[in-house]
C-alpha positions as semicolon CSV with decimal commas, in nm:
position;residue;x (nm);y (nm);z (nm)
1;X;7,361;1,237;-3,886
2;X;7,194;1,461;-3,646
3;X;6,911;1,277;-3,396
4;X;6,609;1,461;-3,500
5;X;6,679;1,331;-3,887
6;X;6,728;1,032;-3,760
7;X;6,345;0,992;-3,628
8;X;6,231;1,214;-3,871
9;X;6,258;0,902;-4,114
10;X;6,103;0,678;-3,834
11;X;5,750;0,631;-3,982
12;X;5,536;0,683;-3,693
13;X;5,379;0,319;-3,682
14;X;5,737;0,179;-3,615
15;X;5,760;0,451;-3,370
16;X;5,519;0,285;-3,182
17;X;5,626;-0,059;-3,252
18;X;5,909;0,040;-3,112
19;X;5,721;0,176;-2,771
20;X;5,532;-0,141;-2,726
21;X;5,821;-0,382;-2,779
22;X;6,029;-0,140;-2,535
23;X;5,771;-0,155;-2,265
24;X;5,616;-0,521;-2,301
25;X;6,045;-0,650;-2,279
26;X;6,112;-0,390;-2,043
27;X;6,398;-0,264;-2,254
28;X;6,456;0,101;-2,294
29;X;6,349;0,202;-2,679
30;X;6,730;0,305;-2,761
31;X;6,774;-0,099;-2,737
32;X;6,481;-0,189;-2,976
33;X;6,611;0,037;-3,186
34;X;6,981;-0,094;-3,234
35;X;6,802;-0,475;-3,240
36;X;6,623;-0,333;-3,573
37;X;6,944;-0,151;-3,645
38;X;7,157;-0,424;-3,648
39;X;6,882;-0,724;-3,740
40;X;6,786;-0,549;-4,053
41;X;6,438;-0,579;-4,007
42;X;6,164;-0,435;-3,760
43;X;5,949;-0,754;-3,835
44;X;5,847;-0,826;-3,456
45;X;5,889;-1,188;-3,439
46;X;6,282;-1,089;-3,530
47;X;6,306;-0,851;-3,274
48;X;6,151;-1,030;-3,010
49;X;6,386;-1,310;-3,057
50;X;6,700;-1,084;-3,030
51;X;6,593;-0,907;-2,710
52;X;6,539;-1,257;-2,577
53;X;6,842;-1,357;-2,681
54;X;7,015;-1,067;-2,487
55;X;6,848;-1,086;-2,200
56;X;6,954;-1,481;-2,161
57;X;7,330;-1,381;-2,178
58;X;7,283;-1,169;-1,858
C-alpha cells in the first residue's frame, strides 16, 4: 500500500492528534503512528501510556 493512500485515510483530526502527541512526547509522528498501529486504538490516554512505556525501557 502506497504512502499517500495510506494518509489519505488518516482523517485529518487524527492527523493532528497525531502532531500534538508527537511534539508534546517528543517522539517523531512515524512512532505515534505505529503506537496506534499496533494498540488498535488512537484513544489518547492509550497512546500516551505506550510511548511512556517505551521511553522507560531506554
Amino acid at each position: 500500500m502506497p504512502a499517500e493512500s495510506a494518509n489519505a485515510a488518516v482523517p485529518a483530526e487524527t492527523e493532528e492528534e497525531i502532531l500534538y502527541l508527537a511534539k508534546r512526547h517528543r517522539v517523531s509522528p512515524a512512532i505515534v503512528r505505529e503506537i496506534i498501529r499496533r494498540v488498535g486504538s488512537s484513544e489518547r490516554s492509550a497512546v500516551e501510556r505506550e510511548i511512556e512505556k517505551g521511553k522507560a525501557r531506554r
